[in-house]
C-alpha positions in Angstrom: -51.7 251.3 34.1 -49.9 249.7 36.1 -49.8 245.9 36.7 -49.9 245.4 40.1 -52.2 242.9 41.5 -54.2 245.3 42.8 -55.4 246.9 39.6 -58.0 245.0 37.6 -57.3 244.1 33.6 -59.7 246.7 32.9 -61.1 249.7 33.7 -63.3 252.4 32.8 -61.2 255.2 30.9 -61.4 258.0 33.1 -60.3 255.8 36.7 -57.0 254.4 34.4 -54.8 256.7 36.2 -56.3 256.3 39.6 -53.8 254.0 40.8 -54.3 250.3 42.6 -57.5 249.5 44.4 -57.6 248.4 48.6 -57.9 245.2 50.4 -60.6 245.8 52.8 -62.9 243.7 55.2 -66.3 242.9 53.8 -67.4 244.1 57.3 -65.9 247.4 56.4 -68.3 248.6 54.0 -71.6 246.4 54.3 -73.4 246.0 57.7 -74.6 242.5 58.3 -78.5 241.8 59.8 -79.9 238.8 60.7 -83.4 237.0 59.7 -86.2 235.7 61.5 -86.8 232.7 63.5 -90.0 231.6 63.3 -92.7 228.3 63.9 -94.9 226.6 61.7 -97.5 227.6 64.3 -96.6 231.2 62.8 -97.2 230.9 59.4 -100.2 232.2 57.8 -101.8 232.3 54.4 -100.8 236.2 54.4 -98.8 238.5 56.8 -95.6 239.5 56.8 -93.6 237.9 53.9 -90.6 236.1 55.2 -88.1 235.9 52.2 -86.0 232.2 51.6 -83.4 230.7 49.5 -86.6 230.1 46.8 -87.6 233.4 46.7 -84.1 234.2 44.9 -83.9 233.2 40.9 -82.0 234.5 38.6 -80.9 237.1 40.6 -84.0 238.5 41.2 -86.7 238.3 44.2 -89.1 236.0 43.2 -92.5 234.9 44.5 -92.0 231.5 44.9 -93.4 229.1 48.0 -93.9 231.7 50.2 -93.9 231.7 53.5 -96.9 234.4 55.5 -95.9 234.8 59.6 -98.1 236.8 61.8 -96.9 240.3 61.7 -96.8 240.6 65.8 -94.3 238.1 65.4 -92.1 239.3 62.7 -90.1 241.0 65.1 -86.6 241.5 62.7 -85.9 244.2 60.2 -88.1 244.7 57.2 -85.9 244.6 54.6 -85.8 248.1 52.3 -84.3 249.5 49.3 -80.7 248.5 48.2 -80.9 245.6 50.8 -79.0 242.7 49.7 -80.3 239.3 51.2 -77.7 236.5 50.8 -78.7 232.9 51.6 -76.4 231.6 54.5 -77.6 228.7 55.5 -79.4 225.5 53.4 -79.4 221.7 52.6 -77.7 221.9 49.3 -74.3 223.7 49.1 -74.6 225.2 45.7 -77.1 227.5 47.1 -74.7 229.1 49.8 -74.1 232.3 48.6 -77.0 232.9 46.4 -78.4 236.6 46.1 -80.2 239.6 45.4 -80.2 243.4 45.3 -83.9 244.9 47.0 -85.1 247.1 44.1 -88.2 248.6 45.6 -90.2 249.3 48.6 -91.5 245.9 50.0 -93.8 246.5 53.3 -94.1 243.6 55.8 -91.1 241.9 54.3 -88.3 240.4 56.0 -86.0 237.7 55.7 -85.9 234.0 57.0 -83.1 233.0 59.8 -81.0 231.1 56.8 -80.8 234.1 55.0 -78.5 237.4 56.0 -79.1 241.0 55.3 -76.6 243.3 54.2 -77.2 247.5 54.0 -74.6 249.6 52.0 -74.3 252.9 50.4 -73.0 251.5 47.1 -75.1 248.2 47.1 -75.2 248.3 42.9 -70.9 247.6 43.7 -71.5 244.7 46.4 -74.3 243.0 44.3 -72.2 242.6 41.6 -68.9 242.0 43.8 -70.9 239.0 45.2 -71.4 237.7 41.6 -67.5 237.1 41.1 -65.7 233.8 41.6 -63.7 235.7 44.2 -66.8 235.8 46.4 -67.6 231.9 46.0 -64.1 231.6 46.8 -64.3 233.3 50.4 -67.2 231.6 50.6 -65.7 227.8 50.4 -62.6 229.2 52.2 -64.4 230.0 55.1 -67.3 227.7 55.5 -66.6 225.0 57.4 -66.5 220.7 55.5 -69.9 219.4 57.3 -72.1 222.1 57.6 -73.1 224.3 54.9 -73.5 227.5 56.2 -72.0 230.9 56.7 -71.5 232.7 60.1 -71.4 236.4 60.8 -68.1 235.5 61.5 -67.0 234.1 58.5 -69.0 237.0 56.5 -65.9 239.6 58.8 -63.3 237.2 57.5 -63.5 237.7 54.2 -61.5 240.1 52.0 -61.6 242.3 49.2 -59.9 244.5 47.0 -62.2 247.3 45.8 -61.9 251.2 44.6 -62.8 254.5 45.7 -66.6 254.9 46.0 -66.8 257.2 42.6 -65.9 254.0 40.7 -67.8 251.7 42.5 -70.6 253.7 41.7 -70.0 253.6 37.7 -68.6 249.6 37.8 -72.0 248.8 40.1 -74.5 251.1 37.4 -72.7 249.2 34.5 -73.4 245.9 36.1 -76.7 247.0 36.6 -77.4 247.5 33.0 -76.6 243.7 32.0 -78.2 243.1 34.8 -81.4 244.9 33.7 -81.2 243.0 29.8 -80.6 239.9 31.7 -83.9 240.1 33.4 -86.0 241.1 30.1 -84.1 238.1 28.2 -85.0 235.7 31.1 -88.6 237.2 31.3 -88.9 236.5 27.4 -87.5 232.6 27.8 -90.1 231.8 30.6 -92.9 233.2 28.8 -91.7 230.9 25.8 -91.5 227.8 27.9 -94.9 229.0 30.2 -96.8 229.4 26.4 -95.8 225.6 25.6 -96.6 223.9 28.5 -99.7 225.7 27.6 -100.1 223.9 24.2 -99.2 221.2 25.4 -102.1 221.0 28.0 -104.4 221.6 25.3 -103.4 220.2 22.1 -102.7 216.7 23.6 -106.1 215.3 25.1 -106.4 215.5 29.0 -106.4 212.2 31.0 -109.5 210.2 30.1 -109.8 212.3 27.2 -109.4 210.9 23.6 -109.7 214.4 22.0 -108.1 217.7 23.0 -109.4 220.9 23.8 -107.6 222.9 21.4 -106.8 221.5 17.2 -106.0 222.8 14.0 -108.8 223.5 11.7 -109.8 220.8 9.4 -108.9 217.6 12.0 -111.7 215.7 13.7 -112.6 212.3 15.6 -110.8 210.3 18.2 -107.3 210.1 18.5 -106.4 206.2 18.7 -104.8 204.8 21.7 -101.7 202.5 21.6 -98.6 200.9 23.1 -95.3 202.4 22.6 -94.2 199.3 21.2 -96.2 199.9 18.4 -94.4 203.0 16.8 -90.8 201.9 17.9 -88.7 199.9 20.4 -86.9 200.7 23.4 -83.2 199.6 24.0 -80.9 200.1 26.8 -77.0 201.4 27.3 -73.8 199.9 27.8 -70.8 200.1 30.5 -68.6 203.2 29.4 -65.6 203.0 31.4 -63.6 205.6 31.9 -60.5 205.2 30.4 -62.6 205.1 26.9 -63.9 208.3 27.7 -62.6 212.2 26.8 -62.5 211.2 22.5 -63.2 214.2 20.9 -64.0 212.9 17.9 -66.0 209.5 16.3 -69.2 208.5 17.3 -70.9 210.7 19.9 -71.4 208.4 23.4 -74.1 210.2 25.3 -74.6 210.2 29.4 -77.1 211.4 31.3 -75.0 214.8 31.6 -74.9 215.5 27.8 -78.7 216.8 28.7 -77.0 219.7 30.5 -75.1 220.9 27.5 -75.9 224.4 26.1 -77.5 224.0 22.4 -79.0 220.1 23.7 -82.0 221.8 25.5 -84.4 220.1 22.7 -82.2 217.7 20.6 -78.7 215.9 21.3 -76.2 217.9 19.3 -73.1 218.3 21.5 -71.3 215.1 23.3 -69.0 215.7 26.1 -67.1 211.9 25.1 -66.8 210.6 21.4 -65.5 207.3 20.4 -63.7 205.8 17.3 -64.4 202.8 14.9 -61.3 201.3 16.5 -62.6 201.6 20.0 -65.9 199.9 18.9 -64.4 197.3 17.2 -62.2 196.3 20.4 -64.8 196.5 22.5 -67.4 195.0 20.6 -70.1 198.2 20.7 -72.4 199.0 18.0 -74.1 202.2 17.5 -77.5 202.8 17.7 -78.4 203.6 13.4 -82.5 203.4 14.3 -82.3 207.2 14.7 -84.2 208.9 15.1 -84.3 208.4 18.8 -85.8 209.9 21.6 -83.2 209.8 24.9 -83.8 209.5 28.4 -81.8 208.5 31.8 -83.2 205.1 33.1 -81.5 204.5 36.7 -80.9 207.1 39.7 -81.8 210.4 40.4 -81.9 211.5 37.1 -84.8 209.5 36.3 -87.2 211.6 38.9 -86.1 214.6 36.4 -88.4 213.1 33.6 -85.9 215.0 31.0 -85.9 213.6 27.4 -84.2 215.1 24.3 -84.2 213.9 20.2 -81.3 211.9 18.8 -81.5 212.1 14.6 -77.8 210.9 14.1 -76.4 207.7 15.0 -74.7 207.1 18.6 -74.2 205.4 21.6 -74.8 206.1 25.1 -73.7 204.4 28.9 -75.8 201.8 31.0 -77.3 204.7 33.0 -79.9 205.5 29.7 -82.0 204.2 27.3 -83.4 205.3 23.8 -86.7 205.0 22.4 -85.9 204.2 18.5 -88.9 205.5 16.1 -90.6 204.0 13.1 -91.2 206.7 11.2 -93.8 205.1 8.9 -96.1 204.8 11.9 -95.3 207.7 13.5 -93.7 212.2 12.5 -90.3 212.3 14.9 -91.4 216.3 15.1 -94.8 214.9 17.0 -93.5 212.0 18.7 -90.7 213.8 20.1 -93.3 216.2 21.9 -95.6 213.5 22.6 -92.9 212.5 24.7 -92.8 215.3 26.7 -96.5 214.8 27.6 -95.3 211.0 29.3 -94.4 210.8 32.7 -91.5 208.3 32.8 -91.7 208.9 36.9 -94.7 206.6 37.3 -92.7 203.5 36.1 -90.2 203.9 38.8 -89.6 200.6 40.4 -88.9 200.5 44.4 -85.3 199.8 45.2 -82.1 201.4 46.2 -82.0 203.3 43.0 -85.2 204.5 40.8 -84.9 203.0 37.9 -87.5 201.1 34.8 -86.4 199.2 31.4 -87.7 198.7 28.1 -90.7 196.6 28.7 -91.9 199.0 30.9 -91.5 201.7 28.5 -92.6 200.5 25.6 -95.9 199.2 27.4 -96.7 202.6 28.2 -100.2 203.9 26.9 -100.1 206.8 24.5 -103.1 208.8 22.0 -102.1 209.5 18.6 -103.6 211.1 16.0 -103.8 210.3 11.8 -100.6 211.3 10.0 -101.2 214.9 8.7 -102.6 215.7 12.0 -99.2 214.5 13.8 -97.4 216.4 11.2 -99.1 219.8 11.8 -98.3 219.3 15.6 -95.4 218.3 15.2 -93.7 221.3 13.1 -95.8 223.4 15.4 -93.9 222.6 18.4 -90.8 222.2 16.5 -91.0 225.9 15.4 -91.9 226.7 19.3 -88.8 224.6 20.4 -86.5 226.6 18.1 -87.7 230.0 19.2 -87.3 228.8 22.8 -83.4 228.0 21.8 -83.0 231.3 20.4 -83.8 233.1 23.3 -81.9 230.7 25.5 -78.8 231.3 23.5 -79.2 235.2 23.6 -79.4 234.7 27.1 -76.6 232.2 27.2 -74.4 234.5 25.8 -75.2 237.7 27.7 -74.5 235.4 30.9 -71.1 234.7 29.3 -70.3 238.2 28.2 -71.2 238.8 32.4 -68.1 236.0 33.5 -65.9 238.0 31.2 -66.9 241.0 32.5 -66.7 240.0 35.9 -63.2 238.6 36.3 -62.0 241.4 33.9 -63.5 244.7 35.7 -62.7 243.2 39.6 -59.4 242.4 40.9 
């Protein structure tokens, strides 16, 4: 094989000898169609569907928020089998781009005027092509630095290098396959998180409640009503500037983005900064040894996301968080940590150029618990649940991963 540019690192045995692949138009082998322009005096509670940016997840076509229009005036093309509907136009960038493959017959279904349609004999090929990096790079090369949206246009500017059609066929069915076990993998992690918010509905008591609907056998009365600040203490971050930051090893020093970090979904485990004892010592920092902890963003936009995750080793984190230190003789970390969940940090929000709330108001917030052994049962309950749900996201994690490689190592 040779190594030509135009020859991808690998390829399916039996194409190895078929020499490079062409650079061709994306207008050469898909056929663009437009969406439909409607009015909110259209809309309807049913009718023709009219697919948007949040009826694509995953990949997948997804009923989500949608949108009814009178059929007399869904006067575009219902989209049909092998369709691929793109989303061209929307408020966030990141969504540009964003796609999926029509695997079945949908009647009275067509696509919204920020979306584009594109028909093509090989559309398992183009679904997948559009999941490289090389498409998101046509895409930023061509959209324009204000608006974030892609023209017809811009779609007949871009440019590929592809094969002959007998190997797009066998590159688009392979893609297809992950494709297929990405969906099952994704299907079996959202019922996992769907069956705890479940138990969480029903094993913590309702609003006004003081006992809830569902409980272990052998537990019984009221739950007893508290203040945070009776089961542990609230304490807030510290400047982080940056030329401290980008340690790799010491003491981790947590910021709101550590939440985003694969294998932190439930409990901080990865840090993306650590710092050393010399660094503390110079600038005066102490780490926070009342672990365990439970974690939270205090200021900005990352408040409104209500995300909190369990510290059990000691650490420090920036001004933008706070921590919630337990006292584990009043109260199981396994339960607390859940009972968490159940809190809605949103409604301390203060008004002000920034959403933000600090440690009084936190540790003033109202909770129910429940005697020892019963916390303890609920607890390890939902700590079993929470590791099953990290399972599954890792299997999914790494089938995503094993897709990049794939990806950059089968296209050119």
């Amino acid at each position: 094989m040779t190594n030509s540019e135009y020859v991808p690192k690998r390829r399916f045995k039996e194409f190895e000898s078929n020499g490079e692949w062409v650079k061709r138009k994306l207008t050469d082998f898909i056929e663009l169609f437009s969406g439909l322009t409607y009015s909110p005096n259209d809309v309807r509670k049913s009718g023709t569907l009219v697919l948007r940016s949040s009826n694509i997840k995953n990949g997948e076509i997804v009923d989500a928020d949608n949108v009814f229009v009178t059929p007399a005036k869904a006067t575009s093309e219902n989209v049909k089998p092998g369709d691929i509907i793109v989303v061209v136009r929307n408020g966030s960038r990141s969504l540009i781009g964003k796609h999926a493959r029509v695997k079945c017959e949908k009647p009275n279904t067509v696509i919204g005027a920020f979306m584009a349609g594109m028909h093509t004999e090989h559309s398992l090929f183009v679904n997948a092509l559009l999941d490289t990096p090389k498409f998101g790079e046509e895409i930023e090369k061509n959209m324009g630095a204000t608006i974030n949206q892609i023209t017809g246009t811009m779609f007949s500017e871009m440019e590929f290098i592809i094969p002959d059609e007998l190997e797009q066929d066998i590159i688009g069915e392979f893609f297809q396959t992950i494709d297929s076990l990405l969906s099952i993998h994704q299907h079996k992690l959202d019922k996992l998180k769907n069956l705890k918010k479940a138990y969480l509905s029903e094993m913590f008591p309702a609003g006004g409640e003081r006992v809830p609907k569902r409980r272990f056998p052998g537990f019984e009365g009221e739950w007893e009503q508290m203040l945070l600040g009776k089961i542990g203490k609230a304490q807030s971050g510290i400047g982080f500037p940056d030329s401290e930051q980008g340690g790799k090893v010491g003491i981790p020093f947590y910021k709101v983005s550590d939440m985003n970090n694969n294998g932190n979904e439930h409990e901080m485990v990865f840090a993306n900064n650590y710092v050393t004892l010399e660094q503390m010592s110079q600038r005066g920092w102490k780490a926070i040894h009342d672990v365990p902890a439970i974690f939270f963003a205090k200021v900005g936009a990352a408040v409104l996301l209500n995300r909190k995750r369990l510290c059990r080793v000691p650490f420090l984190m920036d001004n933008n968080t706070m921590a919630f230190s337990l006292d584990t003789s009043k109260v199981d970390t396994n339960f607390a940590k859940t009972m968490f969940e159940t809190v809605d940090l949103t409604s301390l929000v203060q008004i002000g150029a920034l959403p933000s709330y600090n440690t009084r108001d936190v540790e003033s917030i109202s909770v129910l618990v429940p005697a020892t052994k019963e916390q303890k049962q609920i607890g390890d309950f939902f700590h079993k649940l929470d590791n099953s749900i990290s399972l599954q996201q890792q299997k999914l994690d790494k089938l995503n991963d094993l897709k990049k490689a794939y990806l950059n190592e089968l296209f050119v």
